[in-house]
C-alpha positions as a printed NumPy array, in Angstrom:
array([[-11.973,  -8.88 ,  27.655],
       [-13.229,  -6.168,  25.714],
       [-12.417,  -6.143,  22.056],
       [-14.211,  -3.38 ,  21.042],
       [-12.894,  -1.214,  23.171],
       [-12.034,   1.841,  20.928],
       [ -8.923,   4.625,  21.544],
       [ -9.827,   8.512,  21.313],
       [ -9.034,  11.016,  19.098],
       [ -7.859,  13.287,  21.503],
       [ -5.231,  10.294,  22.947],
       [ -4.018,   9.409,  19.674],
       [ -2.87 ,  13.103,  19.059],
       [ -1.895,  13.146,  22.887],
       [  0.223,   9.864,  22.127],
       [  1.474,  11.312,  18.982],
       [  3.252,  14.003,  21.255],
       [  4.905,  11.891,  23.908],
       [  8.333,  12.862,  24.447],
       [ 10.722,   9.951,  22.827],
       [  7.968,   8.898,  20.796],
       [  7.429,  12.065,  18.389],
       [  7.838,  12.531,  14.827],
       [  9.053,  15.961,  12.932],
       [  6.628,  17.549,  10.994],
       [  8.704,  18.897,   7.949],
       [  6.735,  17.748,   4.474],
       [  4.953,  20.297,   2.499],
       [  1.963,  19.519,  -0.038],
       [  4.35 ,  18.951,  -3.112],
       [  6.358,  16.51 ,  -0.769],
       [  3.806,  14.257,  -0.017],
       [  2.076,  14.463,  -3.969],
       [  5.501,  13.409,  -5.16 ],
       [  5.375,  10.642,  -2.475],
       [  2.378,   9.57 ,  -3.669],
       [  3.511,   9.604,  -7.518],
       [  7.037,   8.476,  -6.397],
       [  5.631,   4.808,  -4.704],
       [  2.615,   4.365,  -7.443],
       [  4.608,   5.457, -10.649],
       [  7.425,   2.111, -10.076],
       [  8.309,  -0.299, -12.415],
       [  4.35 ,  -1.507, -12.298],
       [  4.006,   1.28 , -14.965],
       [  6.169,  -0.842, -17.406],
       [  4.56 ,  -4.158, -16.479],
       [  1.091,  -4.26 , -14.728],
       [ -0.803,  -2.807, -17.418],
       [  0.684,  -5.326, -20.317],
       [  0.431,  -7.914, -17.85 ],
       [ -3.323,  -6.781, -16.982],
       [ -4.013,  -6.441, -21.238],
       [ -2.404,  -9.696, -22.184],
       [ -4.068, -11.94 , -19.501],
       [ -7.469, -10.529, -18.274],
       [ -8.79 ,  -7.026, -20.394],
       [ -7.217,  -6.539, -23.909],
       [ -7.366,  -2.809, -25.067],
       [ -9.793,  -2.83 , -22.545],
       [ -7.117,  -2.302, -19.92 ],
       [ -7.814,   1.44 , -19.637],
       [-11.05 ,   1.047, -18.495],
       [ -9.63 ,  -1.515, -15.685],
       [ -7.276,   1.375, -14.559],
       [-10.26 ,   3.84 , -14.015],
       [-12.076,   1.671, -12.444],
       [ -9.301,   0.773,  -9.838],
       [ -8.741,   4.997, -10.201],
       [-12.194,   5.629,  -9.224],
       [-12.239,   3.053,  -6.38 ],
       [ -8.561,   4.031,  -4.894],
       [-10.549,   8.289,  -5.102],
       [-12.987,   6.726,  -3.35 ],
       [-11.474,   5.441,  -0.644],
       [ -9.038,   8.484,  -0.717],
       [-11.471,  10.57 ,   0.051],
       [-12.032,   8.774,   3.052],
       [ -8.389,   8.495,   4.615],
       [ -8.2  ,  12.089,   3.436],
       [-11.339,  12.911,   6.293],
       [ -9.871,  10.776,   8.708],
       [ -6.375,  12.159,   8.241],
       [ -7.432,  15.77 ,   8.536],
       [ -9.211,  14.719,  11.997],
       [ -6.551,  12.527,  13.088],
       [ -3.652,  13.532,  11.543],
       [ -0.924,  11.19 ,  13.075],
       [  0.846,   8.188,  12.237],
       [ -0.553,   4.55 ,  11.345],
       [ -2.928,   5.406,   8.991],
       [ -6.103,   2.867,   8.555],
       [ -4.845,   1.585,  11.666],
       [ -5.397,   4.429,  13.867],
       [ -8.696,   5.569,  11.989],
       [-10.009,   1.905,  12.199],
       [ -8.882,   1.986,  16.604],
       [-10.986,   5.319,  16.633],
       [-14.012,   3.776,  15.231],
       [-14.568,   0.031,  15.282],
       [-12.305,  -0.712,  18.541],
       [ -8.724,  -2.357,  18.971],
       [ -9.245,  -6.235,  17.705],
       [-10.219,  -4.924,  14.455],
       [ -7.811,  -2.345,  14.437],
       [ -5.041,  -4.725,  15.106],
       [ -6.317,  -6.795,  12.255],
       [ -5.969,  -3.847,   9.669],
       [ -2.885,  -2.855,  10.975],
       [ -1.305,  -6.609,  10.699],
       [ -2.901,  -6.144,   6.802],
       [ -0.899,  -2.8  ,   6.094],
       [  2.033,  -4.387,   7.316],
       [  1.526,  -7.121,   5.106],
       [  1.166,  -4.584,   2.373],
       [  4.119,  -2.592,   2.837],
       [  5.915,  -5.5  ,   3.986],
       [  5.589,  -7.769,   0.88 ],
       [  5.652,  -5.081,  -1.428],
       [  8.777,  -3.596,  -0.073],
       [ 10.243,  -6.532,  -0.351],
       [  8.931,  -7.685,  -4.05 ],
       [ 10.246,  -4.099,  -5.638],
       [ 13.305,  -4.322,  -3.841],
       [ 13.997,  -7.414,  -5.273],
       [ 12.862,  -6.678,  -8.631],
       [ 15.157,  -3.649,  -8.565],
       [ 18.237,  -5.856,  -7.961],
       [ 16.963,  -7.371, -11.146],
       [ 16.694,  -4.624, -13.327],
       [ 20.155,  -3.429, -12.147],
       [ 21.352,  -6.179, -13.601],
       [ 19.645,  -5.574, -16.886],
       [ 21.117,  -1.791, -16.976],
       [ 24.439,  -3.046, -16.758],
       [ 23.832,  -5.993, -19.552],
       [ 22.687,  -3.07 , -21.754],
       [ 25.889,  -1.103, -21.544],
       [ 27.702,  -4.571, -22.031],
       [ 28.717,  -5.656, -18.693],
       [ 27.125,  -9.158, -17.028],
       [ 26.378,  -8.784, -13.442],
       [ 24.359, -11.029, -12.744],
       [ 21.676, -10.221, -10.225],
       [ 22.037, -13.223,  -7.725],
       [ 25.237, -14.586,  -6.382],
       [ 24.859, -18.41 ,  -4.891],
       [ 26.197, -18.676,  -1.6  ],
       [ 26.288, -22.477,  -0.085],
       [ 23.367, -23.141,  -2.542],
       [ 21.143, -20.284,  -1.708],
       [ 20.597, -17.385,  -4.386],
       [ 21.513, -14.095,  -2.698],
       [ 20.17 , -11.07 ,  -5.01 ],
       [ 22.251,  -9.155,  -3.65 ],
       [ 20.786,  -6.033,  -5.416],
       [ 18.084,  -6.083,  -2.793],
       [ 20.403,  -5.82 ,   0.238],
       [ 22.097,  -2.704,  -1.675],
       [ 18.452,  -0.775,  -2.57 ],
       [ 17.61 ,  -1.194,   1.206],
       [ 20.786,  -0.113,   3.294],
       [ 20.592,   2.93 ,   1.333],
       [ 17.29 ,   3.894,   2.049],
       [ 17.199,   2.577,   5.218],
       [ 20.066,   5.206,   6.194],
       [ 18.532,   8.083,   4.654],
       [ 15.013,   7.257,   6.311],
       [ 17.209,   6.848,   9.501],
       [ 19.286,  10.666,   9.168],
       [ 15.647,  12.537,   8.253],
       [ 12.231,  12.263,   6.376],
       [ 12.666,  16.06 ,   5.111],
       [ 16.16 ,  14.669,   3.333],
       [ 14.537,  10.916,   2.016],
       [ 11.582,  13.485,   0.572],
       [ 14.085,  15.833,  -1.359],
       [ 15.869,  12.583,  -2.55 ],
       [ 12.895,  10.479,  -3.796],
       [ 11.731,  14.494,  -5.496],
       [ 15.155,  13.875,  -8.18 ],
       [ 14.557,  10.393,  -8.629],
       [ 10.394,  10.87 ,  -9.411],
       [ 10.842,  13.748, -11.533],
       [ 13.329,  11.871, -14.084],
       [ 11.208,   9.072, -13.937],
       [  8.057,  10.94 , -14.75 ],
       [ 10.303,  12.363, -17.8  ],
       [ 10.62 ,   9.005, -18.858],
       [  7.293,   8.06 , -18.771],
       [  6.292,  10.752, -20.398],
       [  9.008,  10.146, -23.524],
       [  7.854,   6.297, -23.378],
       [  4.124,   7.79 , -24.166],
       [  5.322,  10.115, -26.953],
       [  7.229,   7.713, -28.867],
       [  4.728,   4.667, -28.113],
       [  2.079,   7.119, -29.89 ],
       [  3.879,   7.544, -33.011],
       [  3.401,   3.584, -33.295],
       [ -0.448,   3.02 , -32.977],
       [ -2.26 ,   1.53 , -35.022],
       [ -5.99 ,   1.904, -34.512],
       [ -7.306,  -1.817, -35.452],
       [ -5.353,  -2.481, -32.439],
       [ -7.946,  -1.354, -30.214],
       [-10.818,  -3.743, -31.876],
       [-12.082,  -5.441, -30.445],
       [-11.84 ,  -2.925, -27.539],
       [-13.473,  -5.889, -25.195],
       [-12.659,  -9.423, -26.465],
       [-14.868, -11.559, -25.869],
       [-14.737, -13.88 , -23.077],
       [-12.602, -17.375, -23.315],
       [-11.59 , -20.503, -20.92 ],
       [ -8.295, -20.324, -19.427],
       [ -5.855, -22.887, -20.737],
       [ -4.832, -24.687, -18.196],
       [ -6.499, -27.768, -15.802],
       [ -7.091, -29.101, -12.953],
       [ -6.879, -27.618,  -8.728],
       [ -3.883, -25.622, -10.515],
       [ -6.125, -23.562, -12.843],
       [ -8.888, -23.197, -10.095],
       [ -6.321, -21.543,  -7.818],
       [ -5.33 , -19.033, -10.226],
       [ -9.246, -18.129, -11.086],
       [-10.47 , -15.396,  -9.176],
       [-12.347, -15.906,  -5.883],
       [-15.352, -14.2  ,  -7.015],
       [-15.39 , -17.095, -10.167],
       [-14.803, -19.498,  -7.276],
       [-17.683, -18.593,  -5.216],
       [-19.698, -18.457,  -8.128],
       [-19.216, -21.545,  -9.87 ],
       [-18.18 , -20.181, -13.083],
       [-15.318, -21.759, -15.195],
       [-12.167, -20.024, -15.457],
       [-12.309, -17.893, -17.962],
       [-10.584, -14.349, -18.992],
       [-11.403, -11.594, -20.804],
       [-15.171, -10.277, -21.455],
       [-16.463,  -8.039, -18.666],
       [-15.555, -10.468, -15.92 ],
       [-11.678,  -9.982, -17.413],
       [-11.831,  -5.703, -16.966],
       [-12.294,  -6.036, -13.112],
       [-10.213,  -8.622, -12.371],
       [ -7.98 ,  -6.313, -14.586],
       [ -8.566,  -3.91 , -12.587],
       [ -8.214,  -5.438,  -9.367],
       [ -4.506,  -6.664, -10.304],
       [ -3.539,  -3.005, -11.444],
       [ -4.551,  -1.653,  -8.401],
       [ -1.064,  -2.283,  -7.017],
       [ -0.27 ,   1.009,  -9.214],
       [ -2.332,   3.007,  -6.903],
       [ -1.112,   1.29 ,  -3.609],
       [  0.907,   4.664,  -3.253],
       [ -2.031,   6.602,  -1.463],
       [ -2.793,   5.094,   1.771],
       [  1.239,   4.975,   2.275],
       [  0.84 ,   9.033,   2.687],
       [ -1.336,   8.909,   4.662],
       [  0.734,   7.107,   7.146],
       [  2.947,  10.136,   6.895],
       [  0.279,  12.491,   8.315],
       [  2.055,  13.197,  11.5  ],
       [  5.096,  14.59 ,   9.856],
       [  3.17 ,  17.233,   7.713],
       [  3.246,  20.797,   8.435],
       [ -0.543,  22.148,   8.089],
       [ -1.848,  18.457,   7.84 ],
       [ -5.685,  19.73 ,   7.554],
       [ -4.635,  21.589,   4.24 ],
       [ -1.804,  19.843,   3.084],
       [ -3.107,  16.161,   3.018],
       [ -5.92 ,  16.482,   0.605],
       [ -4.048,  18.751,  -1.623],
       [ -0.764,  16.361,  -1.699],
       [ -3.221,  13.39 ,  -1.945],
       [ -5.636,  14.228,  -4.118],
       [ -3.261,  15.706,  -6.8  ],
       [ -0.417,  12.648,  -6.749],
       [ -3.874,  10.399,  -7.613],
       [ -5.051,  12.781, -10.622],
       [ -1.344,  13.048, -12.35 ],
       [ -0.492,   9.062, -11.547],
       [ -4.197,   8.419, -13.127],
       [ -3.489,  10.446, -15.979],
       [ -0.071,   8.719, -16.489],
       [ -1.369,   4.997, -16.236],
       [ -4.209,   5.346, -19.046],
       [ -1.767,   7.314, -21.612],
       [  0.336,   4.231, -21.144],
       [ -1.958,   1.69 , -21.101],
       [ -3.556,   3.144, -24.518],
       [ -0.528,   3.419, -26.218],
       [  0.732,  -0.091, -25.512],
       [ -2.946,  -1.43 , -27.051],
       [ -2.42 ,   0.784, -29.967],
       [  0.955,  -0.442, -30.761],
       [  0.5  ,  -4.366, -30.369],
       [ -2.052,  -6.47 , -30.357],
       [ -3.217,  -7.447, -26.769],
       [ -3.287, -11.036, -28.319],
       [  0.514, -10.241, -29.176],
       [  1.407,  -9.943, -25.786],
       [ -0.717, -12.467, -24.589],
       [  2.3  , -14.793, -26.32 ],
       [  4.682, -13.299, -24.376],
       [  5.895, -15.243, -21.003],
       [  5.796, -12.118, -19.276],
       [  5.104,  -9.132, -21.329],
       [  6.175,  -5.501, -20.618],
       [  6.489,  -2.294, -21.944],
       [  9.51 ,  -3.612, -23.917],
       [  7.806,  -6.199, -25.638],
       [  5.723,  -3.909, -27.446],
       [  8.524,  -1.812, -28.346],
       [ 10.393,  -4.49 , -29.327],
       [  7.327,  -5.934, -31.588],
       [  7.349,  -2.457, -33.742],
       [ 11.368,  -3.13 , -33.832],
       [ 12.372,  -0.264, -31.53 ],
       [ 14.698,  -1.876, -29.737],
       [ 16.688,   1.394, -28.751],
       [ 13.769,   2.396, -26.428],
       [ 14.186,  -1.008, -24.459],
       [ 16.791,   1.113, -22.865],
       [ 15.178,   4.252, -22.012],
       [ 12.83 ,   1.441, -20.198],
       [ 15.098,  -0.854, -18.481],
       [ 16.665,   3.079, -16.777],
       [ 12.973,   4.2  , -16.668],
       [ 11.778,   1.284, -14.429],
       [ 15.362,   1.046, -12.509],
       [ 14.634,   4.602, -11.422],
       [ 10.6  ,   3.868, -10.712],
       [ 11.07 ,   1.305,  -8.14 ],
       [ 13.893,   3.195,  -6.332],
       [ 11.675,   5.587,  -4.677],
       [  9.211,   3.178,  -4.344],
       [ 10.908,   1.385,  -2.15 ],
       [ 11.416,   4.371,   0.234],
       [  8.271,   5.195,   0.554],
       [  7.313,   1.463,   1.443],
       [ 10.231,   1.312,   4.079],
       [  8.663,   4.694,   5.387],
       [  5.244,   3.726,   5.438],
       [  6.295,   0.269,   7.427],
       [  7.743,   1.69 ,  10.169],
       [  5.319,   4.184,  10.449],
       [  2.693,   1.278,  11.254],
       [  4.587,  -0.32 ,  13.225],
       [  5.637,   2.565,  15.115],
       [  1.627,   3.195,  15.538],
       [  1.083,  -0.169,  17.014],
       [  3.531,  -0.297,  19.284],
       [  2.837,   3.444,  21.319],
       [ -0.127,   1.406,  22.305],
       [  1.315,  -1.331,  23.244],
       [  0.164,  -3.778,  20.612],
       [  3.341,  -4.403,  19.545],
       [  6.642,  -4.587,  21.628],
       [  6.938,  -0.015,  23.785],
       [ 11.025,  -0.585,  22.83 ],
       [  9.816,  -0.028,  18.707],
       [  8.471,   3.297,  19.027],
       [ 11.41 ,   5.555,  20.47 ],
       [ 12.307,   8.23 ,  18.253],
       [ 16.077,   9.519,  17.732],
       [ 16.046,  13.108,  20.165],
       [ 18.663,  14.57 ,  17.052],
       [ 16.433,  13.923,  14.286],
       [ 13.203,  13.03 ,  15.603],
       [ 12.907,   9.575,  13.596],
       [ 12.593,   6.049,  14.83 ],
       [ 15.904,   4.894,  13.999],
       [ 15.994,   1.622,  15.382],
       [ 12.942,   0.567,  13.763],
       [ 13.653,   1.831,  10.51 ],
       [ 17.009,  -0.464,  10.71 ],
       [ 15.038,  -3.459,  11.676],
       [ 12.28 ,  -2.996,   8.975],
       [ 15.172,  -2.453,   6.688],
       [ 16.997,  -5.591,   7.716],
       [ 13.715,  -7.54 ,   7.787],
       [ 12.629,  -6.41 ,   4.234],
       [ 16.608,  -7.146,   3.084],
       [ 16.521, -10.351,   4.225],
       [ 13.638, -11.465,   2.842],
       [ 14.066,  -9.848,  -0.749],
       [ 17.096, -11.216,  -1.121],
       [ 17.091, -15.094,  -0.093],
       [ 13.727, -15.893,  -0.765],
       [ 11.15 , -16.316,  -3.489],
       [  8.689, -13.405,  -2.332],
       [  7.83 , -12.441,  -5.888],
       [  5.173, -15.452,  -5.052],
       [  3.082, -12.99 ,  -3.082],
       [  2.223, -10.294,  -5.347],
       [ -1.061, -10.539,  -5.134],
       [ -1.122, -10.021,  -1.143],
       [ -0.546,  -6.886,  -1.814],
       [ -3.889,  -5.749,  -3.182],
       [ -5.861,  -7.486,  -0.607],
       [ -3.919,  -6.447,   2.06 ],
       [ -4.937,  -2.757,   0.674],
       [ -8.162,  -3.552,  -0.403],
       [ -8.947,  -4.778,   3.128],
       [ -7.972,  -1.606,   4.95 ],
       [ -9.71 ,   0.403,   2.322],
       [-12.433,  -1.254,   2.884],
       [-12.818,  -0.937,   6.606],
       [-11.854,   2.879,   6.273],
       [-14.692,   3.824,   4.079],
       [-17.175,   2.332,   6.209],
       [-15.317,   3.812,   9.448],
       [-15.904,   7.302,   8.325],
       [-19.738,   6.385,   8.644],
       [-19.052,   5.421,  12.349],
       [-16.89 ,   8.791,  13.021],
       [-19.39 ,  10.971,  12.029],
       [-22.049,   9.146,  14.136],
       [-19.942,   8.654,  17.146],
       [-18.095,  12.167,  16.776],
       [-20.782,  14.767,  14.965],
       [-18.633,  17.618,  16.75 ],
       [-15.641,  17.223,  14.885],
       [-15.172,  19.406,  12.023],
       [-12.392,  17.954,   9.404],
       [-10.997,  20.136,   6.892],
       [-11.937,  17.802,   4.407],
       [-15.118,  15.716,   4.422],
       [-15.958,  13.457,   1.666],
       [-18.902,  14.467,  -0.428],
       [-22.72 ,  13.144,  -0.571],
       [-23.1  ,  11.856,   2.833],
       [-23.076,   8.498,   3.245],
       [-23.281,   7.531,  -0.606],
       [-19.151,   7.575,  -1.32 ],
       [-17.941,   5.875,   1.83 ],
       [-20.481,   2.73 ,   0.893],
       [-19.847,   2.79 ,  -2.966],
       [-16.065,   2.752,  -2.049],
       [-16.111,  -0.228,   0.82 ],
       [-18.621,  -2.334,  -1.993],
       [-16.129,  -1.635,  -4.654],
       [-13.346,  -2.43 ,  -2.793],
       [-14.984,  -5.545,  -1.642],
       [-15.786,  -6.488,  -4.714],
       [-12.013,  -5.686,  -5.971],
       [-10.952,  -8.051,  -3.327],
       [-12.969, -11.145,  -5.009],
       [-11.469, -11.026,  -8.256],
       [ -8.48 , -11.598,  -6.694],
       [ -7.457, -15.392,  -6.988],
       [ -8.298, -18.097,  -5.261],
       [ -4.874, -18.915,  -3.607],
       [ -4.283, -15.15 ,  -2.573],
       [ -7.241, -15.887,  -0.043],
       [ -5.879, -19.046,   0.88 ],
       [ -2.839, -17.112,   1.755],
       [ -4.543, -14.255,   3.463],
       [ -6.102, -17.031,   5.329],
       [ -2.986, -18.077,   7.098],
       [ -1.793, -14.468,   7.358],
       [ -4.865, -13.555,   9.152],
       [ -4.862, -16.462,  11.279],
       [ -0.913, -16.061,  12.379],
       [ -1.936, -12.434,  13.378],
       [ -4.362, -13.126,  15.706],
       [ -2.605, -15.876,  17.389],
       [ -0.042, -12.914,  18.154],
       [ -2.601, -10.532,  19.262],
       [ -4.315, -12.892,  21.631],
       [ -1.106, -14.223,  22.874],
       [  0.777, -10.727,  23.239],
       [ -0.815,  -7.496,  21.923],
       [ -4.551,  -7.404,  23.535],
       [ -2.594,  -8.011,  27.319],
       [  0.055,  -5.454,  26.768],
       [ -2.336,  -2.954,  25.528],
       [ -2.281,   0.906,  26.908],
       [ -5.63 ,   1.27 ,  26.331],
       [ -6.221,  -2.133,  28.452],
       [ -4.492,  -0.896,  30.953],
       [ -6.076,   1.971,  31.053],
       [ -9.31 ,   0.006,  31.223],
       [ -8.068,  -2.103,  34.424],
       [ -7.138,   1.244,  36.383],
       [-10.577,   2.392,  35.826],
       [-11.902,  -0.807,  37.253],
       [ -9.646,  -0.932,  39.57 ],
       [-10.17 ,   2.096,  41.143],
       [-14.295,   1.762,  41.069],
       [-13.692,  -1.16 ,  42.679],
       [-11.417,   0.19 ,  45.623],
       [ -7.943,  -2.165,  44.706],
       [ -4.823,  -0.418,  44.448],
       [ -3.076,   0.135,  41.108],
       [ -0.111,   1.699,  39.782],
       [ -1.663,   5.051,  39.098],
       [ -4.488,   5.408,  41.871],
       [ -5.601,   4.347,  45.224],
       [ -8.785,   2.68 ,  46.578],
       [-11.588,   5.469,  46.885],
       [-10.079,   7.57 ,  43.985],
       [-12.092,   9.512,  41.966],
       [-12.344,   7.628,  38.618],
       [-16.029,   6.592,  37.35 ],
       [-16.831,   3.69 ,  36.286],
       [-14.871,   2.397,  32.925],
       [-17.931,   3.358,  31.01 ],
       [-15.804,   2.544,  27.313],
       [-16.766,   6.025,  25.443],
       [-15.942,   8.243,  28.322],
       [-13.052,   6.092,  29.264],
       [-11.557,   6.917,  25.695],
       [-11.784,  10.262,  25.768],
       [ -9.578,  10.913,  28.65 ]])
């Protein structure tokens, strides 16, 4: 059993190509930099940021989004080299089976689907939510969960999905022009939520710009599960704000710039990929960046952070609502409706296009990876993701699992900046379009801030990663590592050096021995 076994560049791309299996390539550079604004600019924009002042950074806040900024370019940088030199489907996945070998591999890809997964199914449900708080505004009560034999069904969820889920089904080019209208109007709204916000701020709000640090209220196992790991493993008491409260700040606004690795799972349906990918990539990041700190300064400048910090679960709106414009609470309950609509495509995109990854080589179930011959997508996947995500956004309590969104993100981030460093050694003839800057320095400063990123996480986030990690490779042991291609492929080898008859040679053929690096470039 070899589980370092690693897959080729050349077969990925040949794999990428098999008839039944392909994708279209139809998105252009502003298609995939509105993808990557449309997934990170969601209802997050409304929410993480007071969340991340109130509870952790105070005005302070802005410097927690450019630090998760600078570590999400970072990484960036990296996917964007490995996407130019292996631009197809599966992202981190694919990169990480090109470098490091297939257990690992597996293990990130199991973590992206986490990502998407969760977070699909979080925003979906939150959208079902904010539906409801539309209509309420224009004075009609829906209310966003119906009970059905004692179970809550938000049935918002369900509605969010199927739609999606149809248009990802009839085309990517026609989901792309869709999510385009629904991104710009919500950049227009973010845009008049930072004009008008302005015209409230009051400069004493920003002092002090970094409060000093405090103990949580709170006590007992409860409090140390909600302290960050990095606390944990330290032995400090739970505390927040000070410098300790920016970067675990910034570690739970990362999930605003989630967006980025999800286009980079769209790499085999990009015309040009070598060009387009940086471009797209690299310009979503600078305008989302941009975006998130003119926010984030003028909610400090209009409220105190302590203000919000009194709030159950402050937003956007309870600033506006603490200067006594209530009017705007509209513009944001439409604003952050519209945000997490084409989030949600992009996340039900970005799902099946792991999935889709893993199972061409066999890690997951062959049957998952056919592709419609009218329209070139995988339609039957896409419905089952859909259903999947449906299901659980709408009868369960996912909102729980926030968190495992960052770590599942952090986690591939981290094992893609250091995989670059094994490319380059293992592969000095390939020539990327792109190739991230001063050597080796970026792709080390990226996986240690990611890492770090990852510990000021909390405690019970691990604990839940834990089991997550743990449940996916009982599956891979149990299913993916003997139904791989590339294990297959292996066993031919050997079988054929060994003179025993296989399915695609005879004894005395002509295949060396299963040497692993020349193995995996045939």
């Amino acid at each position: 059993m070899n589980l370092l076994r690693t897959k080729s560049i050349e077969q990925s791309i040949a794999d990428a190509d098999e008839p039944g299996r392909k994708l279209k390539r139809s998105l252009s550079t502003w298609d995939l930099m509105i993808m990557g604004v449309a997934v990170a600019v969601g209802a997050g924009i409304f929410s993480v940021g007071a969340k991340a002042a109130a509870n952790f950074a105070g005005p302070a806040v802005t410097l927690s989004f450019a630090i998760a900024a600078v570590t999400c370019a970072l990484a960036i940088m990296c996917y964007a080299e490995f996407a130019t030199a292996i631009p197809v489907a599966g992202s981190a996945y694919v990169f990480t089976y090109a470098t490091m070998g297939e257990l690992l591999a597996w293990i990130i890809g199991w973590n992206l689907i986490l990502e998407l997964f969760t977070a699909a199914a979080v925003i979906a449900k939150y959208w079902g939510i904010y539906l409801s708080k539309v209509f309420a505004l224009t004075g009609l009560d829906v209310p966003p969960a119906i009970s059905l034999g004692g179970v809550d069904l938000y049935w918002g969820a369900f509605l969010i999905v199927a739609i999606f889920t149809v248009l990802l089904v009839l085309g990517t080019k026609l989901s792309a022009r869709v999510g385009n209208i629904f991104t710009l109007i919500k950049i227009a709204v973010v845009l008049f939520v930072i004009v008008v916000g302005f015209t409230y701020v009051k400069f004493e709000n920003y002092t002090p710009f970094v409060p000093a640090a405090e103990p949580t209220a709170g006590n007992g196992a409860a409090d140390v599960l909600k302290q960050s790991f990095f606390g944990f493993l330290t032995g400090a008491a739970p505390a927040q704000y000070g410098t300790m409260g920016i970067f675990a700040g910034a570690a739970l606004v990362f999930f605003a710039f989630i967006g980025f690795d999800v286009v980079a799972t769209s790499a085999e349906e990009v015309k040009n990929p070598q060009k387009t990918l940086p471009r797209g990539i690299f310009g979503g990041l600078a305008l989302v960046t941009l975006l998130y700190i003119l926010v984030s300064l003028a909610l400090t400048g209009m409220v105190s952070y302590t203000q919000l910090a009194e709030a159950k679960s402050p937003t956007l709106t309870t600033a506006f609502e603490a200067v006594g414009d209530t009017s705007a609470a509209k513009v944001i309950a439409f604003g952050s409706l519209v945000g997490l609509t084409t989030v949600i495509m992009v996340l039900l995109m970005g799902l099946s296009r792991v999935v889709l990854a893993m199972s061409r080589d066999g890690l997951l179930p062959r049957a998952l990876s056919k592709t419609s011959d009218k329209r070139s997508t995988p339609a039957r996947l896409q419905i089952i993701c859909g259903a999947a995500v449906a299901l659980v956004a709408g009868l369960t309590n996912v909102d729980l699992l926030e968190e495992m969104i960052n770590i599942g993100t952090l986690s591939a981030f981290v094992v893609v900046s250091l995989g670059i460093l094994v490319l380059r050694k293992k592969r000095p003839d390939l020539k990327p379009a792109f190739r991230v800057p001063f050597g080796k320095v970026v792709p080390i400063v990226s996986a240690v801030l990611c890492l770090y990123l990852m510990t000021n996480l909390a405690v019970e986030t691990w604990i839940f990663f834990g089991f997550w990690l743990v449940l996916g490779l009982a599956i891979y042991f149990a299913y993916g590592q003997r139904h791989s291609r590339l294990n297959e492929r292996f066993a031919e080898a050997n079988a054929s050096v060994n003179g025993t008859p296989t399915a695609t040679g005879t004894p005395g053929s002509s295949v060396q021995p299963a040497d692993e690096d020349e193995l995996s470039r045939t």
